[in-house]
C-alpha positions in Angstrom: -60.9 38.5 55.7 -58.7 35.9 55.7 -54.9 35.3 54.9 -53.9 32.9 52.6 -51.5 30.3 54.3 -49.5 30.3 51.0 -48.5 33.9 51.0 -48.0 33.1 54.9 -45.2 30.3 54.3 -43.9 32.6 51.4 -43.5 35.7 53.8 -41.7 33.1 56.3 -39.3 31.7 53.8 -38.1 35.6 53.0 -37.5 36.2 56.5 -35.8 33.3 57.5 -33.6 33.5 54.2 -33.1 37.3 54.5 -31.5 36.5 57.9 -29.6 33.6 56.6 -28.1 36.1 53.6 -26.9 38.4 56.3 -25.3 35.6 58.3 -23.6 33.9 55.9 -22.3 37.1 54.7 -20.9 37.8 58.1 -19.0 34.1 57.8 -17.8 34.8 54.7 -16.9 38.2 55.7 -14.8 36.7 58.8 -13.6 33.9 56.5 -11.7 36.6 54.2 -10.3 38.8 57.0 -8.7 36.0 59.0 -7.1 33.6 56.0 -8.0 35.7 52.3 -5.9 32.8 50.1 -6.5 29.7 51.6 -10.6 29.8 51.4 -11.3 30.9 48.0 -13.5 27.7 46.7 -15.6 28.2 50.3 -16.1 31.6 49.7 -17.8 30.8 46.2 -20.0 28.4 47.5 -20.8 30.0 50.4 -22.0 33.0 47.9 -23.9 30.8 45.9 -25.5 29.3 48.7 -26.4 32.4 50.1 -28.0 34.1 46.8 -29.5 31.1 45.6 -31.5 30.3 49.0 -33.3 34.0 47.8 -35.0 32.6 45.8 -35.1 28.9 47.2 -36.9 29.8 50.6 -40.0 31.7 49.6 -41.0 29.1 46.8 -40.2 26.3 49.5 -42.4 28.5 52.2 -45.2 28.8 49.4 -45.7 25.3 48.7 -45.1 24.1 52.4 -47.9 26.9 53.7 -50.6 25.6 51.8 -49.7 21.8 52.6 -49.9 22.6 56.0 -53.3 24.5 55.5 -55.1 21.6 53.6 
C-alpha cells in the first residue's frame, strides 16, 4: 500500500500552517499587550494572514506533492 504524495504535501501544508496560526497569534498577542492603539491596521492583517493561510497551505501542499511525485 502506498501513500499518495498529494495527500502527503496536503498533510505538510496543515502542519506547517497550523504552527504558523499559533505563531502569529502569539505576535499579534504581544503586539496588543505592549502598544493596543497604535497597531490596529497590523493586527487586521496579521489576522487575515493568519486565517487565510488555513486554507492557503494544504491546497499549495496538494498541488506541490504531486508535482514533486511525477
Amino acid at each position: 500500500m502506498t501513500i499518495d504524495p498529494a495527500i502527503v504535501g496536503a498533510l505538510l501544508g496543515l502542519v506547517i500552517c497550523v504552527a504558523d496560526y499559533f505563531v502569529i497569534g502569539a505576535v499579534m498577542e504581544r503586539m496588543t499587550r505592549e502598544r493596543p492603539s497604535e497597531r490596529l491596521g497590523a493586527k487586521t492583517a496579521l489576522n487575515v494572514a493568519r486565517i487565510s493561510q488555513l486554507v492557503l497551505f494544504p491546497v499549495l501542499g496538494w498541488f506541490v506533492g504531486q508535482t514533486f511525485a511525477a
